[in-house]
N, C-alpha and C positions, 0 to 999 in steps of 0.2 A: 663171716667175713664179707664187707659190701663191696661190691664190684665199684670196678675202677671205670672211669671213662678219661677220654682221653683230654679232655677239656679240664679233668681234675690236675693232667700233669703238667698243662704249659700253662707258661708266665706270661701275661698281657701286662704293658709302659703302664697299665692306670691303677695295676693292684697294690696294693700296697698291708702285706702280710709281713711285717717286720718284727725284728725284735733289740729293739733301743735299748737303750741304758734306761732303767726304770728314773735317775736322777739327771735326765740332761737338761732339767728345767729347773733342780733345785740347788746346781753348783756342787762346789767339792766342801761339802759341809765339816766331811770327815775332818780338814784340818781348821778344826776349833780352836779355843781359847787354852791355852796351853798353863800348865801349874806356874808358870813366872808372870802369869797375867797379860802376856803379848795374845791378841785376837786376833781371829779371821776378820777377812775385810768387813767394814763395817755394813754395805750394803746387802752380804749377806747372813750377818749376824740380824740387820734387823729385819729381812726378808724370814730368815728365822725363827725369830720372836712373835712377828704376827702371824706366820703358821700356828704355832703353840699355843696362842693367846685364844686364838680364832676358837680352838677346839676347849682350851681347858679353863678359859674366864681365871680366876682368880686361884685355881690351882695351877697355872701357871709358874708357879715360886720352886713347883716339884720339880719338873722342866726344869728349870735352870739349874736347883741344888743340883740336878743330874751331872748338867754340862758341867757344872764346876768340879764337881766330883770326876767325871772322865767322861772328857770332848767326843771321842769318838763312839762311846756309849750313846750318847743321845742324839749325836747325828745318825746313829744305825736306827734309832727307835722313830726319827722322826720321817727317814725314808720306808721306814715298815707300815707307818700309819700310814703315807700318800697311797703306798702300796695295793694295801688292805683295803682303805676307801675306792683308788677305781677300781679292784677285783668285783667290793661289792654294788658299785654302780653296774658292773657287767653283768653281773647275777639278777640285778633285780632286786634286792634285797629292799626290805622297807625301811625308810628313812628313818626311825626311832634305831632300829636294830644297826643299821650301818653307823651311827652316830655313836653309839655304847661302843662300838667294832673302833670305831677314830682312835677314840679315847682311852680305851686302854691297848691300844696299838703303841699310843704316845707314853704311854705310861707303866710297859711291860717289864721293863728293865730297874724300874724305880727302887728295888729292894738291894740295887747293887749299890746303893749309897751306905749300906751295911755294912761292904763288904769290905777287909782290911786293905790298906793298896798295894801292901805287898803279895799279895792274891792277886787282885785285878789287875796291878800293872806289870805284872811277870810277864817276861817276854817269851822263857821256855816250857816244856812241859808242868802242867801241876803234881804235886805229890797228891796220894790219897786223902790223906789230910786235908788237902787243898781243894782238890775237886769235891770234898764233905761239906766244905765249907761253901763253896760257890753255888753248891746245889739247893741252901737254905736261901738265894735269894727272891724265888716265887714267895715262899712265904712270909719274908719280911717284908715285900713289895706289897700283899694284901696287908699287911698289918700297919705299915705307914697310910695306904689308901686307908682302910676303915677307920682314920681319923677325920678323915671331909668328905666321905661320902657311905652311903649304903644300899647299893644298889649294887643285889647279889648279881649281877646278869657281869657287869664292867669286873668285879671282882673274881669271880669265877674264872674269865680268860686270862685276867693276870694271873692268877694261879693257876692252872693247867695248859697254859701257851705252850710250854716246854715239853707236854706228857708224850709220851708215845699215845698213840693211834690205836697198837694191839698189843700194847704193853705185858710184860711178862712176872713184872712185876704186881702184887696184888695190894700194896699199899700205895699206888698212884693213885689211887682215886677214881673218878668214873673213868670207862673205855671206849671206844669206836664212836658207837653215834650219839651215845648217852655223853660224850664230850659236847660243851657248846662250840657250837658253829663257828664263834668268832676265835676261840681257841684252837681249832682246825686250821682255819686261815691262818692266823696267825704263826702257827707253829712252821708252817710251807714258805708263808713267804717271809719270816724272818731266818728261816735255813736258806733259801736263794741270797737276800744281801748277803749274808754272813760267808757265803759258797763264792758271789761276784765282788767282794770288798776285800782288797789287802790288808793281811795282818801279819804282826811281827814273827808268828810260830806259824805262819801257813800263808804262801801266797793263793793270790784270788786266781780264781779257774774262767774258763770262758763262759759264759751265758749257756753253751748248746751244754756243755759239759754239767752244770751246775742242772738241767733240765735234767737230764738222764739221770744225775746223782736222785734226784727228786722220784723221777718215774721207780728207779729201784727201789727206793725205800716208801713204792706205794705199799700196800694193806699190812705195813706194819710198823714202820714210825709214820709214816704221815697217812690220811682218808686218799683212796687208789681214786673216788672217781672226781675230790676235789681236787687232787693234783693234776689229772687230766685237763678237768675243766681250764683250772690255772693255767695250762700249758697251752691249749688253745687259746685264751684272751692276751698272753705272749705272741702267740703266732699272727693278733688281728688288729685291733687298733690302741695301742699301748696309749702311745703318746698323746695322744684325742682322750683320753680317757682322764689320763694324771692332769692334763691341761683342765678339764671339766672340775676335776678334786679342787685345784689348786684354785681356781675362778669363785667358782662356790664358797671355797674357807675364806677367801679375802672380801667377798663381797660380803658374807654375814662381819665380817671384821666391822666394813666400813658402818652398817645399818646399826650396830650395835654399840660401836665405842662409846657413843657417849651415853650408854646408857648402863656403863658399867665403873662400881664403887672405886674399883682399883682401875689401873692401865699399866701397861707397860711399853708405850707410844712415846713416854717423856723418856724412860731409862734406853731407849733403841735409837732416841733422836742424840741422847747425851752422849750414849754412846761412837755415833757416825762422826759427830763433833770433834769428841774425843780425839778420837780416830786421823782424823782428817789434821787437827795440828800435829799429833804426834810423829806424820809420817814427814819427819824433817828431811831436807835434800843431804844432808854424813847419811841418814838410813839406806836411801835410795841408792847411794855410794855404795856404802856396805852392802844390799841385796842384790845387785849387778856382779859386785866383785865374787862374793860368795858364791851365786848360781852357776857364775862361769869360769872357776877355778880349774886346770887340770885335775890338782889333786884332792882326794877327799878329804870333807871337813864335817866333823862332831862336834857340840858344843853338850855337855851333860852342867844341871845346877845344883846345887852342893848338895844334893838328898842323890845324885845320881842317878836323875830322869831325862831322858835324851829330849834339846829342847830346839836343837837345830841339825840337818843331815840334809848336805847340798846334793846336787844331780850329780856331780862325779863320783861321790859316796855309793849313790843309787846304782852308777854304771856299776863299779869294781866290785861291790857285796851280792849287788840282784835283788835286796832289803829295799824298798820303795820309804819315801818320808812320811809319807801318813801313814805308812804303817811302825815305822818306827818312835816318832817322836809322842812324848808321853808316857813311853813305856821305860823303865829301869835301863840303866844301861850294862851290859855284862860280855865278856869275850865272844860268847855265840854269837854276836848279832851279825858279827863282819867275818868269823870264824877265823879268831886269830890265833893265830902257831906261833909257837917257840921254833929258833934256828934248826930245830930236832925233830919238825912239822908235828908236834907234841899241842894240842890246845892247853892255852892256858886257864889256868884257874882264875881266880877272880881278884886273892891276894895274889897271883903275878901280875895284874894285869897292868900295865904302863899308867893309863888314864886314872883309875882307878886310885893307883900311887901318888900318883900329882896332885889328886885333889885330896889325899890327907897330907901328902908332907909339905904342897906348896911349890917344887919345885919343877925343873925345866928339865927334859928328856929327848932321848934323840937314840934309836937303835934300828937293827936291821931285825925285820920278821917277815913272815909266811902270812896270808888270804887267803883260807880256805873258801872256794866260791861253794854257787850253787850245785855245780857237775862234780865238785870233787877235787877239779884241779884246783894248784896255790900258785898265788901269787907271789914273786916277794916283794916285800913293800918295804919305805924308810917313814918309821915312826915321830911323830913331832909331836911330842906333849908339853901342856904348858897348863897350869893352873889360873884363873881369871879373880886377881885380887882386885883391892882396893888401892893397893900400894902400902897399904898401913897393914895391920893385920888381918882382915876380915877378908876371908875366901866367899866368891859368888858362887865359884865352880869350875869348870877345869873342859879345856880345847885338844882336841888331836887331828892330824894335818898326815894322811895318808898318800903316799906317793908312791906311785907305781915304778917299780926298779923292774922289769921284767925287760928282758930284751928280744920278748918269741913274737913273733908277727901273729897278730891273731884277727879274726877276723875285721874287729874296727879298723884294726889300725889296714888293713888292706883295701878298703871301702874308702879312707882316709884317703891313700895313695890312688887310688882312681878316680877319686874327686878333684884332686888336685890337677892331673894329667887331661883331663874329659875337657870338652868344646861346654863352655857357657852360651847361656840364652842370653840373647843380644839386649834383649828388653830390659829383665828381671835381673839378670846375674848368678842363677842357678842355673845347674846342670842341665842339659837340654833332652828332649823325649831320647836320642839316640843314646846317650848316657846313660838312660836310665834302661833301656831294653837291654845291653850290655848288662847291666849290672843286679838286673833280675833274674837274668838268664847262670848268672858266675853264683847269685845268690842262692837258687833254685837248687843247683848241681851239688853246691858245698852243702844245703841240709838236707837233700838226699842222700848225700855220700857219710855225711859223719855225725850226724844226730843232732846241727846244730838247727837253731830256731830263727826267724823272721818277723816282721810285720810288715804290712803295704797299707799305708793310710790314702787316698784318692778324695780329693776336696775341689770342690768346686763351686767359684762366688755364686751366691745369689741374685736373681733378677742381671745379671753383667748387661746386657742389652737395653734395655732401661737406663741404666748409667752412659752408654756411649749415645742413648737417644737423647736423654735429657741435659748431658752436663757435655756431650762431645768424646771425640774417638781419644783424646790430648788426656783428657781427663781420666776416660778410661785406662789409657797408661800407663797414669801418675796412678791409680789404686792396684794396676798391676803391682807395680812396684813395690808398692807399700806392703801388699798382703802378702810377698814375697819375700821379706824382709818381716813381718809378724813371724814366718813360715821360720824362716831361720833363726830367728831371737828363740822360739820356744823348743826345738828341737836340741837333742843332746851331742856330744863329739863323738862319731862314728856314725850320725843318721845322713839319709843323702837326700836334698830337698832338688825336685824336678818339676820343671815346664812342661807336662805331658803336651801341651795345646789348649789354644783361648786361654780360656781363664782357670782351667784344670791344671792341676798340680799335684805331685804326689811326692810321698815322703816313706823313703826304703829305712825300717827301724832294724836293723840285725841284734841278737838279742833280745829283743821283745817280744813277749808275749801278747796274747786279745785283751788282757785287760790292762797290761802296761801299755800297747798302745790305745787302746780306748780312752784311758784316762788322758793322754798325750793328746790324741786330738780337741778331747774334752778343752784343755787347756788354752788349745789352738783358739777353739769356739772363739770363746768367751773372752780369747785376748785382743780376735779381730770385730767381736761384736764390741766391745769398749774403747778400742782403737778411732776417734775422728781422724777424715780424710781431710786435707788441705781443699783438695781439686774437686771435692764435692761440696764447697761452702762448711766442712767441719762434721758433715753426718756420718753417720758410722755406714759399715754395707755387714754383712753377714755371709755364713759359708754354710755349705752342707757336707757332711763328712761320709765316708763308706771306710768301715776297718776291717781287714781278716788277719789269719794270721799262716803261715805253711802249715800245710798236714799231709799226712803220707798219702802219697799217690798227686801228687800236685805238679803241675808242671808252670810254666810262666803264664799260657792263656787260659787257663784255670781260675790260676790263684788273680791275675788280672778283672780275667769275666765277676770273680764271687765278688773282691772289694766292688765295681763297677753296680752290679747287683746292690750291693748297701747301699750305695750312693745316690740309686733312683728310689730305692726305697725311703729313703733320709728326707730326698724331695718332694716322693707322693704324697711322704707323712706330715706335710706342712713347712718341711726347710728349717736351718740355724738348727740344725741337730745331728746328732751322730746315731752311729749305726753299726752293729757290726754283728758278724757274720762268720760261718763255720767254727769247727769244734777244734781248732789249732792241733799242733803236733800230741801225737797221743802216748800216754806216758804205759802204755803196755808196748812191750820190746817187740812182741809179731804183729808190724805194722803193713803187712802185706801176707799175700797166699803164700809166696816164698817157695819153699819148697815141694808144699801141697801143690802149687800147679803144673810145676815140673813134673811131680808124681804121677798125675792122674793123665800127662801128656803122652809121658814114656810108656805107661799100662796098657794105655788104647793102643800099640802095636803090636802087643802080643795079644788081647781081647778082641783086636780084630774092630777095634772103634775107629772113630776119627779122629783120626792124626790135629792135631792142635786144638781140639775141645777140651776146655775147662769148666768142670761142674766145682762148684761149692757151697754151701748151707752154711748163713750167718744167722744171731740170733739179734734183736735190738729190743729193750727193756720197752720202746715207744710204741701205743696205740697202732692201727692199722693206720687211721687217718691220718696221724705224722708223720708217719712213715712216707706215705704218699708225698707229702708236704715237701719234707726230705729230699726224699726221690727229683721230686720236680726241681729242685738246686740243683741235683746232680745231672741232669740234661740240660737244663740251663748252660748252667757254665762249661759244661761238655761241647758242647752245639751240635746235641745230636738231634736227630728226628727220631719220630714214635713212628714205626713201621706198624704195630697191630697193637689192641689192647680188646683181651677178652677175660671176663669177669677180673679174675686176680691176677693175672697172668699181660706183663708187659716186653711186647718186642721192641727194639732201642736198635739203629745204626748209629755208630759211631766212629771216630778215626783218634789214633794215637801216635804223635810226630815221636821220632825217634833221632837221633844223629851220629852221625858217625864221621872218620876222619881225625886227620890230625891236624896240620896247620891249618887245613880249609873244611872249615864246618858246612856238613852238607847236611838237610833235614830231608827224611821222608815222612810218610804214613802208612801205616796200617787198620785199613780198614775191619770192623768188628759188627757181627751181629750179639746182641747183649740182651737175652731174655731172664727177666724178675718177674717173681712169682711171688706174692705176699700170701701170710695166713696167719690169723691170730688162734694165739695160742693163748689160755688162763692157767695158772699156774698157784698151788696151792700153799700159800709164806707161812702158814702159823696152825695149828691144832683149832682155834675160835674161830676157823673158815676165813681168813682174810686173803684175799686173789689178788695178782699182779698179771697185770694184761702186757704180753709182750708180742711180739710181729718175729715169725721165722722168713729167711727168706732164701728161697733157693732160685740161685745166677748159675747160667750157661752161656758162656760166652765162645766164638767160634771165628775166627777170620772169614772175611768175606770171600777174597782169590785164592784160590790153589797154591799160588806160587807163595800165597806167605808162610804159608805152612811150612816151607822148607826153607823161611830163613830164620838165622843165632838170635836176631833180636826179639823173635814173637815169643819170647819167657818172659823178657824184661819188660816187653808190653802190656803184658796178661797180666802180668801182677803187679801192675800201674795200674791196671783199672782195679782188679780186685779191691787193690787195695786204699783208692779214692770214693769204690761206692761204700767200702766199710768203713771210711774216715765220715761220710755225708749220713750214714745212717746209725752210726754211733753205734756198730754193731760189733759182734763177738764173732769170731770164726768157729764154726762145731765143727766140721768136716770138709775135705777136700770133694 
C-alpha cells in the first residue's frame, strides 16, 4: 500500500484530472442515417466519413455498408476507434501497432452485416437461439475482412475483441496475455461506450459507474492491469488526447487525398448539398412542432422500425430517441397496459393494428414507466398513407391523462410563481436555491433522481471588452434563450450569476443529462450572435447527478468541480461527475450506525462513534483520487495524513423547524484508512486489486452527542463517502 501524502488529497484551479465524454468532439453520431434514408446533419455525416476514410482508404465502403446496415452499430465502432487510438497514444504504443489497433477498432463490428435484423434490431431480450446467432458475428467479420486484406495482427482483434480475458471456456481461442494487445483494449473500451451509451434494452450508466463495472470484471473478462492503466488516462488528460487522434486522422486525410484511386470527398460534399436543400422551412415547421409537443409522438415505417420518438415520448417512457429509433417497434418499449394493467402482446397492440388494417384509433390505456408506476394515457393511432392504397406506416400520439402531481408537474408550478431575472427572463439564483434545496429533500426522502447541469460562457469578458457591456447583454439573452429551446417541460433553466447559469433536470440521470448539455454545446456553439457582428461564443458545461448522502452544497460544489475542470480542459466541453443515485437499496450505514452507537454504551465506548469497513473494486491510487472529491466538495480540511491513514474535519448542516427553517452544523472528525487488498477471481491465477476501507467517524463537541440529529448525520456522511468511493458496506 503506498503511503498517502497530503498534497495527494487536495485539488489545486490548475489541475485538471477529468473525465469527459470520450465523444464531445465527435457530436451525437449515434443518431445516424435511419432505414427510411432521413440522415444526421450533414456536417456531421461528413466529419464522419473522413474519420473513416482517413483510417480505412478504400475499405471505407465496409464503414458505410455498416452504417447502412445499423447507424448506431457504427457510430459505437467509430467512437471505440478514437478511443483505442488516444488510449494507445497514452501507452506509448508504436505507430505501426497503434495504426492495425485504428483499423480494426473501426472494423470490429463489421460481421454484423450478417446478421438477420430481426436479431440486431430487437429491442428486448434475445432467445438462445438468438444470442447463437449474434455470437457468430466475430467470425464473419474476419471472413468479410479476409477478402482485402491479410494481415493476421488487424484480423486476430477483430476476432477475439469480444473474448474474455480468463475465459472459461476452452474453445475461445488464445487467453490472458497470449490474447493480442489491441484485442485487450479493445474488448475494455468497447464494454465502456456500450456501458456510457443508451440503448433500447438497457439505459446508459454514469462514466464513475461504467469504471467500476470495468475494475470488477478485472482478471477475468477483461486484462486487471490494462483496465487500471485505462482508468488512469480517464482520470488525466482525455480530451487533449482524442483532440491529438482526431488532428492526426484529418491531417493524413488532407496529405493524402489526392493521392488516392477512390475518395469519398465527392459523396460527403453531395451529401451536405443534399442535405442542405432538403431541409425545407414545412420541415423546420414540423421539427419545432414535433420536439415541443406535450404529448408523445411515434412514427414506426411499414416493416415497423421506430423512425421518429419526440422528447415528451422520452419524458413519459424514460426510453431516450437514440436509443430507440432504429429499433423494431413492440409494446415493451413504452410499457404499454391494457385497462387490466395487463401488457399487451403485440397482436394487441393499437399501432401495430393500424398499420395492417390502415385505420384510425383512439382508447384509454396504462404506461408502464421505469419505477414500476403507470401512467394512464389516451391512445391516437393513425396509419400514414398515400391517400390511395399504399401504407408508408403508421403514427401514435400519447397523452398523459394522469391527474397525480408529480414531480414535474411541481417544479412546473414553482417556475411559474418564482421572481424572473430581470435580464434573461429565467428563474433567478434565489429560485433556484429554493428549488435545489425542495429537490434534494424529495430524493432523499423517496428514491427519486435529479441532475444539475452549471454552464458557463466562454471568455464573457473579452466579449464585454471587445464588443461592449450592451453587447454582452444581447448574448446574455441569447444563450438564455438557447438554454430554454433545448431543455425539456419540467427542467428549471437559472441565472445563478454573470454569465453562469444552471439548469435543474428532475428525472435525469448523468447520462441523460450529459447528453442534454451535449446538445446545449453544440446548439450555442452553431448559434450566430447579432451583437457580435454574427460569431458564434461557446459554453463549458459541469454535469452530476444526486447520490446518496448528497446535500444542496455537495451536489452544487461537485457539478462546480466539473465546470473548472471542463475549463482547465480547454473549454466548449462537457464534463461530468460523480457516480449518480445507486441502484443498491442500502444507500447509507442506516441502521449499522445506530447499532454500533447504542453498543458503546453498554461496552463502555464513546458515545456517538461510528466505525465502519467498506470495500471498493478501485486501485489504492483511485481511491485517493476519489477521496480527494469527497473533501472537496465537503470543504473539509485534512487535519493529519500518516502513511494510509487520513484524518478529515468536517461539518454537516442539518435543519429543523416547521414554518421557519433553521440550519445548523455538526461538526465531525472523519478518519480513512486505505489498504489494498488482491483477491483471487479464477483457478489460472487471475487477481482483482480492490481498496478496503475502514472510517471512524466522531463528533467534534460533547454536546452533539446528545443530540436526535447525530444519526441522521452520521449516516449522511457514511453514506456520501460510499457514494464517492463506489464502495460496498462489509461491516458496521
Amino acid at each position: 500500500m503506498p503511503e498517502i501524502t497530503k498534497e495527494q488529497l487536495e485539488f489545486t484551479a490548475s489541475e485538471t484530472t477529468v473525465i469527459p465524454d470520450l465523444l464531445a468532439d465527435l457530436g451525437s453520431l449515434a443518431a445516424a442515417d435511419s432505414l427510411t434514408g432521413e440522415a444526421s446533419s450533414a456536417p456531421e455525416m461528413e466529419f464522419e466519413n473522413q474519420l473513416a476514410m482517413v483510417r480505412l482508404g478504400i475499405a471505407t465502403a465496409l464503414y458505410y455498408a455498416l452504417r447502412t446496415k445499423h447507424p448506431p452499430t457504427a457510430a459505437h465502432s467509430l467512437r471505440v476507434a478514437v478511443g483505442c487510438s488516444a488510449w494507445a497514444e497514452w501507452m506509448g504504443v508504436a505507430p505501426e501497432v497503434r495504426d492495425r489497433i485504428e483499423v480494426a477498432a473501426l472494423l470490429h463490428d463489421i460481421g454484423k452485416i450478417g446478421i438477420p435484423d430481426s436479431v440486431l434490431r430487437k429491442p428486448g431480450k434475445l432467445s438462445v437461439r438468438e444470442q447463437l446467432a449474434m455470437d457468430l458475428y466475430p467470425r464473419l467479420g474476419c471472413e468479410i475482412l479476409e477478402g482485402c486484406t491479410d494481415d493476421a495482427e488487424i484480423l486476430g482483434i477483430v476476432r477475439y475483441g469480444h473474448t474474455w480475458y480468463d475465459s472459461r471456456r476452452s474453445d475461445d481461442g488464445p487467453q490472458r496475455d497470449a490474447l493480442p494487445l489491441g484485442a485487450r483494449m479493445l474488448s475494455i473500451v468497447g464494454a465502456f461506450d456500450s456501458m456510457t451509451t443508451d440503448h433500447v434494452y438497457r439505459p446508459a450508466i454514469s462514466r464513475e459507474r461504467a469504471l467500476t463495472e470495468l475494475l470488477e470484471g478485472s482478471g477475468t473478462q477483461f486484462d486487471g492491469e490494462l483496465v487500471h492503466d485505462y482508468c488512469r488516462m480517464l482520470e488525466s488528460h482525455p480530451a487533449k488526447l482524442q483532440g491529438q487522434v482526431m488532428t492526426r486522422w484529418l491531417r493524413q486525410l488532407k496529405d493524402k487525398r489526392d493521392a488516392r484511386p477512390w475518395s469519398t470527398a465527392g459523396r460527403a460534399s453531395s451529401v451536405s448539398l443534399a442535405g442542405d436543400e432538403a431541409e425545407s422551412q414545412y420541415q423546420l415547421f414540423h421539427r419545432q412542432l414535433f420536439d415541443h409537443m406535450h404529448d408523445g409522438v411515434v412514427f414506426i415505417d411499414k416493416e415497423g422500425n421506430v423512425v421518429e420518438w419526440n422528447r415528451a415520448l422520452e419524458r413519459m417512457s424514460g426510453v431516450g430517441a437514440e436509443a430507440a429509433i432504429n429499433h423494431l417497434w413492440t409494446p415493451d418499449l413504452v410499457g404499454l397496459c391494457d385497462s387490466q394493467n395487463q401488457l399487451v402482446t403485440e397482436t394487441q397492440c393499437p399501432l401495430l393494428q393500424s398499420l395492417k388494417s390502415g385505420m384510425y384509433s383512439s382508447r384509454q390505456m396504462l404506461m408502464r414507466v421505469a419505477d414500476g408506476t403507470e401512467i394512464p394515457v389516451h391512445v391516437h393511432v393513425s396509419a400514414v398513407t398515400s391517400g390511395v392504397s399504399e401504407t408508408y406506416g403508421a403514427m401514435a400520439v400519447f397523452h398523459d391523462a394522469s391527474r397525480q402531481a408529480n414531480l414535474e408537474e411541481r417544479l412546473v408550478d414553482l417556475h411559474e410563481q418564482a421572481t424572473k431575472d430581470s435580464l434573461t427572463r429565467v428563474d433567478n439564483r434565489g429560485q433556484f436555491d429554493r428549488a435545489l434545496i425542495e429537490l434534494t429533500d424529495l430524493a432523499t426522502n423517496s428514491g427519486a433522481t435529479f441532475s444539475l447541469i452549471i454552464c458557463d460562457i466562454d471568455h464573457f469578458k473579452r466579449i464585454n471588452d471587445v464588443h461592449g457591456h450592451q453587447a454582452g447583454d444581447e448574448a446574455l439573452v441569447c444563450f438564455a434563450e438557447v438554454l430554454k429551446a433545448c431543455t425539456m417541460e419540467g427542467d428549471l433553466v437559472c441565472r445563478y450569476g454573470g454569465e453562469e447559469f444552471v439548469v435543474l433536470s428532475p428525472g435525469s440521470d448523468n447520462p441523460a443529462a450529459t447528453q442534454r448539455a451535449e446538445q446545449i454545446r453544440a446548439a450555442i456553439e452553431n448559434t450566430p450572435i447579432d451583437s457580435l457582428n454574427r460569431k458564434n461564443m461557446t459554453a463549458s458545461f459541469g454535469v452530476t447527478e444526486y447520490q446518496a448522502g448528497d446535500s444542496p452544497e455537495t451536489l452544487l460544489a461537485r457539478a462546480d468541480r466539473a465546470l473548472l475542470k471542463a475549463k482547465d480542459g480547454g473549454r466548449n466541453q462537457v464534463v461530468q461527475l460523480g457516480a449518480g443515485r445507486s441502484s443498491d437499496p442500502e444507500t447509507a450505514s442506516g441502521k449499522t450506525g445506530r447499532l454500533s452507537s447504542w453498543l458503546s454504551w453498554f461496552e463502555g465506548g464513546d458515545v456517538g462513534n461510528t466505525e465502519v469497513r467498506m470495500i471498493t473494486p478501485v486501485p489504492a491510487d483511485l481511491a485517493i483520487e476519489k477521496l480527494r472529491g469527497f473533501i472537496a466538495d465537503h470543504q473539509a480540511t485534512i487535519q493529519d495524513v500518516n502513511e494510509s491513514k487520513v484524518s478529515i474535519r468536517m461539518s454537516v448542516m442539518f435543519s429543523f423547524g416547521g414554518r421557519r427553517r433553521v440550519d445548523q452544523r455538526i461538526d465531525f472528525d472523519l478518519t480513512v484508512q486505505l489498504s489494498e487488498e488482491h483477491t483471487k477471481r479464477s483457478a489460472s491465477g487471475g487477481l482483482q486489486t480492490s481498496t478496503v476501507i475502514d472510517a471512524q467517524l466522531r463528533p467534534v463537541r460533547g454536546r452533539d452527542r446528545r443530540m436526535r440529529e447525530l444519526t441522521a448525520c452520521t449516516d449522511r456522511v457514511i453514506a456520501s463517502l460510499r457514494s464517492y468511493l463506489m464502495a460496498t458496506l462489509v461491516r458496521p
